[in-house]
Every structure is written in C-alpha cells, then in structure tokens.
C-alpha positions as CSV (number, residue, x, y, z in Angstrom):
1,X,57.4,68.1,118.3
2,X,57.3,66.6,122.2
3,X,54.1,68.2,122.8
4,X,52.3,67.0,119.6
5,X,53.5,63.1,121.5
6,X,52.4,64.3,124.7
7,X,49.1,65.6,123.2
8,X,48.0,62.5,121.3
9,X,49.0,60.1,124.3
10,X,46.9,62.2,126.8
11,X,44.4,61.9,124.1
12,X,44.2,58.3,123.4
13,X,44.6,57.8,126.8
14,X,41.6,60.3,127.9
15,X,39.6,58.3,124.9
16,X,40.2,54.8,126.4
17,X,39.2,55.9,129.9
18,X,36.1,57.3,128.3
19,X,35.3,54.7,126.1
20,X,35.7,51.9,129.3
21,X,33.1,53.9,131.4
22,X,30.6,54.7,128.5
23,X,27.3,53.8,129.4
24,X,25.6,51.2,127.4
25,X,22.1,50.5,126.7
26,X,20.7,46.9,125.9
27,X,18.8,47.2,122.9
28,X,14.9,47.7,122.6
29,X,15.5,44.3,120.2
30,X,17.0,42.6,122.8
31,X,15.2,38.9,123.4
32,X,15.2,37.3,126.8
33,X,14.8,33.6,127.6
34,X,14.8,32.0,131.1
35,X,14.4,29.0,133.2
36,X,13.5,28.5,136.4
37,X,14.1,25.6,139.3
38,X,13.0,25.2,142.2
39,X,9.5,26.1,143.8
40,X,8.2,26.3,140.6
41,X,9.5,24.9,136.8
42,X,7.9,27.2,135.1
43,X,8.7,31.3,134.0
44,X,6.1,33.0,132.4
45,X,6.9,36.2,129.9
46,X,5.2,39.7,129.2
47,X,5.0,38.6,125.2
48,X,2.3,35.5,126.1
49,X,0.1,37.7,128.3
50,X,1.8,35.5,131.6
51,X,0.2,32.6,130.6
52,X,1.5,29.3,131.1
53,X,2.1,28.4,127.2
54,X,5.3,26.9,125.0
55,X,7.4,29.3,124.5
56,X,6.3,31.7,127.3
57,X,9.9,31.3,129.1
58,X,11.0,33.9,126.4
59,X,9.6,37.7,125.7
60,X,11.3,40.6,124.2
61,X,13.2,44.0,126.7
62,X,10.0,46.3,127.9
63,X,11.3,49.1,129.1
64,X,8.0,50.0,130.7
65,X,7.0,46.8,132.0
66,X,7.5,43.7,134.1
67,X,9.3,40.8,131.5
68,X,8.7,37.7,133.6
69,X,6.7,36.4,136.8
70,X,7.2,32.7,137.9
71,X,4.3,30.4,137.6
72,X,3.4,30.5,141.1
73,X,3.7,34.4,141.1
74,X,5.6,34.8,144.3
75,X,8.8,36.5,141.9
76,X,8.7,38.8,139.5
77,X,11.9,39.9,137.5
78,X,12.1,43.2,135.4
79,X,14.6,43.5,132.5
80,X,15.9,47.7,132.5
81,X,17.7,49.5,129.5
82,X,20.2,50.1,131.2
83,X,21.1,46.7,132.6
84,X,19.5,46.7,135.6
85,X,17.6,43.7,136.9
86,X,15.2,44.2,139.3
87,X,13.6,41.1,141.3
88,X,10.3,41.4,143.4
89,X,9.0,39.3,146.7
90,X,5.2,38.9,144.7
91,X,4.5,36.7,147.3
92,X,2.1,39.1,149.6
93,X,4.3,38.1,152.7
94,X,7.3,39.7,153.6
95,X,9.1,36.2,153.2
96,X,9.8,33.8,150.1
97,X,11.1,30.2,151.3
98,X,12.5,27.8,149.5
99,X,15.2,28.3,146.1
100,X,14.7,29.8,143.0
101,X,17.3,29.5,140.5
102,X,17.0,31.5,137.7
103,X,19.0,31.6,134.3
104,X,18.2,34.1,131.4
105,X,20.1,34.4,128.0
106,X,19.6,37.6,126.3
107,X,19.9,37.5,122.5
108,X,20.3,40.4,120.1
109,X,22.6,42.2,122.5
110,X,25.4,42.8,120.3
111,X,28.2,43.0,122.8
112,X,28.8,40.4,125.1
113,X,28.0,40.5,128.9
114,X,31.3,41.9,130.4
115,X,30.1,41.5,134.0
116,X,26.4,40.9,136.7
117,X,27.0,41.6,140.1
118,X,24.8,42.6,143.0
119,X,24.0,46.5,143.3
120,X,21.7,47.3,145.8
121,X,20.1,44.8,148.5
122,X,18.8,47.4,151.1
123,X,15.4,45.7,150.6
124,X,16.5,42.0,151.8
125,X,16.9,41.1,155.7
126,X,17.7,37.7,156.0
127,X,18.6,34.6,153.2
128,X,20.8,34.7,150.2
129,X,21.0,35.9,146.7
130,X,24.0,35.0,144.6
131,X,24.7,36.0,141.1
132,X,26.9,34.7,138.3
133,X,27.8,35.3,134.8
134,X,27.7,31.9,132.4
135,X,29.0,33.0,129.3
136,X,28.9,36.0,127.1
137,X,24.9,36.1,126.9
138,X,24.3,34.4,129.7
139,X,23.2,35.0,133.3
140,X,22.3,33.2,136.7
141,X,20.6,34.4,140.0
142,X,19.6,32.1,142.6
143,X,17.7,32.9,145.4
144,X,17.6,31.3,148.8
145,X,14.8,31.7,151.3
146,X,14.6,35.8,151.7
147,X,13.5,37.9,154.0
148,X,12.2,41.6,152.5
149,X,12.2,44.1,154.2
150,X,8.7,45.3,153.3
151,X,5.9,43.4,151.7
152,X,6.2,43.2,147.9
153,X,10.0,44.2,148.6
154,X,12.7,44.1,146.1
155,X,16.5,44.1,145.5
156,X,18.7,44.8,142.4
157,X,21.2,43.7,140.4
158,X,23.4,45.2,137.6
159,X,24.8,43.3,134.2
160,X,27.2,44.9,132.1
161,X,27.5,44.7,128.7
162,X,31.0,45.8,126.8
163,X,30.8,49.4,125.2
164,X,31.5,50.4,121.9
165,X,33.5,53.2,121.7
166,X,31.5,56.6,119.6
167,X,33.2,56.9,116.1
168,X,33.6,60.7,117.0
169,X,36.2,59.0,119.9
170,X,37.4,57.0,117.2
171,X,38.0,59.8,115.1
172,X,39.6,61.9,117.8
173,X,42.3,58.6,118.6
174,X,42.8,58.5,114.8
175,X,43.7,62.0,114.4
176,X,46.1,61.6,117.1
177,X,47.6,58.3,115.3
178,X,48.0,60.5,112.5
179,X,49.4,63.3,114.0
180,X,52.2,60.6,115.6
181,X,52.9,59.2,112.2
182,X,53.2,62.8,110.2
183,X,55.7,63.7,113.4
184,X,57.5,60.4,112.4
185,X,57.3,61.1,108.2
186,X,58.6,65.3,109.1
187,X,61.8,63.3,111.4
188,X,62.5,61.2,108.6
C-alpha cells in the first residue's frame, strides 16, 4: 500500500512540474491595443493597412506579420504565438534617439500575463530598454536612445502567459487522488 502513496505523489508531483513549464500559445483571437509616447503619439496597426486612422492603435495577433509600426516608422513591433515580442530599429540608421514608451493590452488571452522580461538583446550596443508587467493583460516597454548593432537591428522580449494544465494531466492527478482515497476506504 506504501508504494501505491509513493506512486501518486511522484505522479502529481511529475504532473505539477509539467503542467508549470507547458508551453502556451496566445490565441490567433487574441486583440492587441497600444499607445505610444514620446517621439511620436501615434501607433499604427496591421488591421487599418498602417494608416493613421481612429482606432488604428489596435489590430488582431498575425502570426505571419508585423502588428504595429509607430507613426514616424522608425519602430516596428511584432506580436509571436508563442509570446515573443520582437521590436525593430525601422529607422534606416543604426541609431534611434530619443524615448519611446510603449504600452499594449492584449485581450482575448484567456489566462492572465504571468510574467515579460527581456530575452535576447545581442542586437542592441548602447541605450536602454526596460520592460514591465502592469496588470494581468497588460504590458510596458520603454525604450531609450539605442544603439543597434546593425541597420534595421532588433532585440526581443518574452511575455508569459499562465498554462492550463491538459485534462489528460488532469486525469492522470485524478486517478492518483483516487487511488489515495480507495487506499484510505481498503484501511478503513
């Protein structure tokens, strides 16, 4: 009877380590709306063509495409499935002065944002990027006067949404549940 406890704790426990490094997608559905301050006030999305138009600060996740370009079109951002955001000098030169600060809700989601951090700035020499998360839909990412290393350069940053465990992982920890509580009904 020991080993049936030992089983379904090294089961639930495998499950919950599983479950915490799941990969999640953000849904095709997903809607994204920023802002911009700074060099420019205005953000221009992939659903209104890039054209300087109400409502053109918001535009659905295109896995294939660009989402947003600011209206001076020295940054583009692109929105990935799999949480990436990717931010590009658009500028021609292999500097961007001045501050951008950038916020971006996504909606239809589902989960809420468990974390955005910084992944990979290999293409920046000089300035400063920060990132922070405002809420459970919400991010920010300000830029400061960078330095690419290459013309059109780029740097990326990761957000992190909560996973949902599979149900068959769900069914495996309720089988094991089960198996504890017929150990407990057998005792009794």
């Amino acid at each position: 009877m020991k080993t049936y406890r030992t089983l379904a704790v090294a089961a639930a426990a495998w499950l919950a380590a599983a479950s915490a490094q799941a990969a999640y997608s953000l849904p095709a559905a997903t809607v994204i709306t920023g802002q911009v301050s700074g060099a420019t006030t205005t953000l221009l999305g992939l659903d209104h063509g890039f054209a300087d138009e109400p409502g053109s600060n918001t535009t659905a996740l295109a896995v294939a495409d660009l989402e947003f370009l600011t209206g001076d079109a020295a940054v583009a951002i692109d929105f990935f499935s799999d949480g990436q955001v990717q931010v590009w000098n658009n500028s021609g030169a292999t500097s961007l002065t001045g501050s951008y600060s950038f916020n971006f809700r996504l909606a239809g989601i589902g989960l809420p944002i468990a974390s955005f951090a910084l992944l990979d700035l290999s293409g920046i020499n000089g300035g400063s990027v920060s990132v922070k998360l405002l809420g459970p839909d919400s991010i920010s990412l300000t830029l400061n006067n960078l330095s690419f290393t290459s013309e059109f350069g780029s740097f990326t940053t990761q957000l992190t949404v909560n996973a949902v465990p599979e149900p068959a992982s769900l069914a495996l920890v309720a089988a094991g549940v089960g198996l504890l509580a017929l150990r407990r009904r057998a005792r009794a």
